[in-house]
C-alpha positions as CSV (number, residue, x, y, z in Angstrom):
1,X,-58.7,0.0,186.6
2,X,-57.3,2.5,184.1
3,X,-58.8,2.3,180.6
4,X,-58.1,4.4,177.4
5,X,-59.6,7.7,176.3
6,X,-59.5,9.3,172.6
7,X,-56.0,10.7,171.9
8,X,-54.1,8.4,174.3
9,X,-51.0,6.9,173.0
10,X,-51.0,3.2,173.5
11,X,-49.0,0.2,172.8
12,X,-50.9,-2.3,171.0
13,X,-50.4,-6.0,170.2
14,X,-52.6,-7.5,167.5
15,X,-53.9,-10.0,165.6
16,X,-56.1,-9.8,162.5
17,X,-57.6,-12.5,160.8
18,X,-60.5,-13.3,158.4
19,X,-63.4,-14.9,159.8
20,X,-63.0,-18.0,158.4
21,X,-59.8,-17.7,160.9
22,X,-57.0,-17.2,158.7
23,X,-54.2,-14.5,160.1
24,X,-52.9,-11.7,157.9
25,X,-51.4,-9.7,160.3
26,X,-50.5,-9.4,163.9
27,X,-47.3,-8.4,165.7
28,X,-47.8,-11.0,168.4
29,X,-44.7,-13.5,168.3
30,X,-46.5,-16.9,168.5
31,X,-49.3,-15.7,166.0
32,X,-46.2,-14.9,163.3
33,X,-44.7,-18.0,163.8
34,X,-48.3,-19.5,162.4
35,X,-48.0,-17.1,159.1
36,X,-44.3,-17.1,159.0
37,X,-43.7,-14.0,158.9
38,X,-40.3,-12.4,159.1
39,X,-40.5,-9.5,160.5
40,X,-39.6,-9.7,164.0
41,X,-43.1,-8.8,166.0
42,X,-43.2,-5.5,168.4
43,X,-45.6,-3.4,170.0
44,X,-47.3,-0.8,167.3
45,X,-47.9,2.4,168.8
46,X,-51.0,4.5,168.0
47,X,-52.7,7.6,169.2
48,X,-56.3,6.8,169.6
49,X,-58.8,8.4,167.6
50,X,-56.7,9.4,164.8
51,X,-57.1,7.1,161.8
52,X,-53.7,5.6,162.8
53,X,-55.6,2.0,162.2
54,X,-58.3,0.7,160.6
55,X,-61.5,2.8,161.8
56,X,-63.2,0.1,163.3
57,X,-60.8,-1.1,165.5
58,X,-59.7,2.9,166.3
59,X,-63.5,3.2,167.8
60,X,-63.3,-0.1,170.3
61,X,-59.9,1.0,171.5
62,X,-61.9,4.0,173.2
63,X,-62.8,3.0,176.8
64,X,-60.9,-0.3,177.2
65,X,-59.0,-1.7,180.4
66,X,-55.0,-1.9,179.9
67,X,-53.6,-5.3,179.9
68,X,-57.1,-6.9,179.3
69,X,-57.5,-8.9,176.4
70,X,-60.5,-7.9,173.6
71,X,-62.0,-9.4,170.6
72,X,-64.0,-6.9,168.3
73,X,-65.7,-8.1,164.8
74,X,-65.5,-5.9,162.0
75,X,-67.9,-5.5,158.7
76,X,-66.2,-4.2,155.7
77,X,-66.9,-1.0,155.8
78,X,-65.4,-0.4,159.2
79,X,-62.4,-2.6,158.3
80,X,-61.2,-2.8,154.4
81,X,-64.6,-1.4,152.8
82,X,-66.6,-3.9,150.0
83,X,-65.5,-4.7,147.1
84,X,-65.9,-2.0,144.2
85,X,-66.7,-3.5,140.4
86,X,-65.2,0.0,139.4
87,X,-61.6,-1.6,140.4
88,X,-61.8,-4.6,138.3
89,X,-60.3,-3.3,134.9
90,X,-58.6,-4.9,131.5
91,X,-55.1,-3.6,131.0
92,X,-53.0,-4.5,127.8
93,X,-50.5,-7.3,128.7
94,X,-47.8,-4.7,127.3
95,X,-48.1,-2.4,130.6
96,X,-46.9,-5.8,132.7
97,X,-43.9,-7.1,130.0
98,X,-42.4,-3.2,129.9
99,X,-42.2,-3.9,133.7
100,X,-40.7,-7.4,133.1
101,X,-43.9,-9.0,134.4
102,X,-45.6,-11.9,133.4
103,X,-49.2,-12.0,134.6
104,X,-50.9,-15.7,135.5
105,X,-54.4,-15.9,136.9
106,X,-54.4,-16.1,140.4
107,X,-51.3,-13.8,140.8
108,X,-50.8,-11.1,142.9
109,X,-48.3,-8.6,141.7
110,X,-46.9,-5.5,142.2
111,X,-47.5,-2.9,139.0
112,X,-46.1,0.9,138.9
113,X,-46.3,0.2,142.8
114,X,-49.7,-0.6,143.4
115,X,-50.4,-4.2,144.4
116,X,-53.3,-5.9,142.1
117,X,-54.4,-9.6,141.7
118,X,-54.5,-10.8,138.5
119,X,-58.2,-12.4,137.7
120,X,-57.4,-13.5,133.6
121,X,-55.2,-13.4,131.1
122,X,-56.6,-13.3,127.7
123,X,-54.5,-12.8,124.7
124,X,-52.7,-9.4,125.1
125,X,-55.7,-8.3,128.0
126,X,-55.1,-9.1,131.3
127,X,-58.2,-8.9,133.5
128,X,-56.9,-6.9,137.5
129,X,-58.6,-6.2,140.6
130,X,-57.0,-3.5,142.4
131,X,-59.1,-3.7,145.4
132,X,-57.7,-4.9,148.6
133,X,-57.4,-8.2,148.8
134,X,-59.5,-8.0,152.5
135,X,-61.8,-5.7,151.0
136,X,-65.8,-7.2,151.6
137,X,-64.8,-9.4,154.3
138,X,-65.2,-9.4,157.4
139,X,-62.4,-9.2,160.4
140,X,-61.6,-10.0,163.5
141,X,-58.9,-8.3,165.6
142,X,-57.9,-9.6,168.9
143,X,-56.2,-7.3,171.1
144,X,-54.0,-6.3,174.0
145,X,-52.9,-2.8,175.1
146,X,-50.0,-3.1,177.1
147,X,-49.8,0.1,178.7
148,X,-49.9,3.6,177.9
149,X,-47.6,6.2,175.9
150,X,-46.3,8.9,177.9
151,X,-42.9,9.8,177.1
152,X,-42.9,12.2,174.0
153,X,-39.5,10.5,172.3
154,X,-41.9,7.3,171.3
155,X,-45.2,9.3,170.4
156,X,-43.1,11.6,167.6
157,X,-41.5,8.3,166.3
158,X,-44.6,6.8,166.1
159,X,-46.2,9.4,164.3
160,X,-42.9,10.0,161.9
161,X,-43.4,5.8,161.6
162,X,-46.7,6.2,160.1
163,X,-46.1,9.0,158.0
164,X,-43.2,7.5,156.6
165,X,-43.5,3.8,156.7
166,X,-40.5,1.2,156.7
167,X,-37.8,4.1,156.0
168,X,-35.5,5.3,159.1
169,X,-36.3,9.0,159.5
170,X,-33.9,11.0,161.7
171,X,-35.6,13.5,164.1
172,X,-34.4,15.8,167.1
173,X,-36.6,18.0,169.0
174,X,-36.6,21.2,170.5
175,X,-38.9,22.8,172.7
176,X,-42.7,21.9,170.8
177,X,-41.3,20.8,167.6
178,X,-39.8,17.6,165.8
179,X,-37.4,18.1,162.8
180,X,-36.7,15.7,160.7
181,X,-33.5,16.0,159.0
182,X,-33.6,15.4,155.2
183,X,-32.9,17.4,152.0
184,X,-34.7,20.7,151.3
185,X,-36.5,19.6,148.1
186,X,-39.2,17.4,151.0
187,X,-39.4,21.0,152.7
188,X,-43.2,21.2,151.4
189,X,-43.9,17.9,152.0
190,X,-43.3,18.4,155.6
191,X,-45.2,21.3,155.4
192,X,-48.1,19.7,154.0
193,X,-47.6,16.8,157.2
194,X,-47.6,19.7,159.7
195,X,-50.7,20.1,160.9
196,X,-51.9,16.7,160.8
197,X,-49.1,16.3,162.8
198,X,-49.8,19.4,165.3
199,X,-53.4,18.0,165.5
200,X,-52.6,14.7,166.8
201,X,-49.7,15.8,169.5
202,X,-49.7,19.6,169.4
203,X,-45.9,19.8,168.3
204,X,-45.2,21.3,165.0
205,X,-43.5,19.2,162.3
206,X,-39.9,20.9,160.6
207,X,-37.5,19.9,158.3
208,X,-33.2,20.4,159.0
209,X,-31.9,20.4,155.4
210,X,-28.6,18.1,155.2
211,X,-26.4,18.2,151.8
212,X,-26.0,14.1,151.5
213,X,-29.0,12.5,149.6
214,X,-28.2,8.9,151.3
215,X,-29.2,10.7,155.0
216,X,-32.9,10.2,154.8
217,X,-35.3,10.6,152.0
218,X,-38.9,10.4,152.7
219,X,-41.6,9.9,151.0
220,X,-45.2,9.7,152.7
221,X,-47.0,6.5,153.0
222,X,-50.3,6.7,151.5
């Protein structure tokens, strides 16, 4: 039976939950009909062994059977880490109304892009926790891989997905490189990409400037 090995490309399908068994993610069809969730479910693919995933789940991908199912249970700091005290801070109610915010306990909110839960609200303070709402708990992942990557086409959009999350990035390539067409101003931000890029498919990474802002303009996921 053919199983995976460290830098294969696979496609996966997933489901994450809590322990307590409550999804938050998975791009399995009858799993996102439980969470109602939009997003129409697909295959995610990854290049194993290249902190394309959580780094628990990246390590019991190594070695596994394609088309078998797996279960693997993760502690926090293989999945969303603990909890840090050093995250939970009072900011001025002020920062939220200049953002046309109004902060309730309980909340979780969106502020200058970062997403935060709101623990109080106490006269003009307003008590946040910026860590992840997943972080100290523990997870469970339940898994299939479907079949492995070959064709290069799929592995550089994959890639170019997870640099550049939920925006549509154009891409040709010739001979070992992919360029991405976009504006000259991301020139060194591709740059910078490159050889995280080279080392997890040995192409280089390059940019073809185009005049129009609206073709494609990336910024990097974080």
């Amino acid at each position: 039976m053919e199983k995976t090995n460290k830098d294969d490309f696979i496609e996966l399908e997933f489901t994450g939950l809590v322990k307590d068994g409550e999804i938050f993610d998975t791009n399995r069809k009858e799993d996102a009909e439980k969470i109602d969730l939009k997003i129409g479910p697909k295959p995610m693919i990854i290049s194993i062994g290249h902190d394309m995933i959580l780094p628990g789940l990246d390590k019991d991908l190594e070695g596994k059977e394609i088309g078998k199912s797996y279960e693997v249970e993760l502690q926090p700091k293989d999945a969303f880490q603990e909890r840090k005290k050093e995250l939970i801070r009072l900011i001025p109610k002020s920062a939220f109304t200049a953002q046309n915010l109004d902060p309730k306990p309980g909340m979780t909110l969106a502020l200058d892009q970062t997403l935060v839960r709101i623990a109080s609200v106490s006269g003009g303070r307003v008590l946040v926790d910026f860590n992840n709402p997943l972080s100290g708990k523990v997870i469970i992942y339940k898994y299939k891989i479907l079949k492995k990557v070959t064709d290069i086409k799929p592995k550089i959009q994959s890639i170019i997905d997870f640099f550049f999350k939920g925006q549509k990035i154009e891409f040709e390539i010739k001979e070992k490189k992919a360029i991405i067409k976009t504006l000259a101003v991301y020139k060194p931000m591709i740059e910078e990409l490159n050889k995280r890029f080279k080392d997890i498919l040995g192409y280089e990474l390059d940019i073809e400037e185009v005049k129009e802002e609206k073709e494609n303009n990336p910024s990097p996921s974080q």
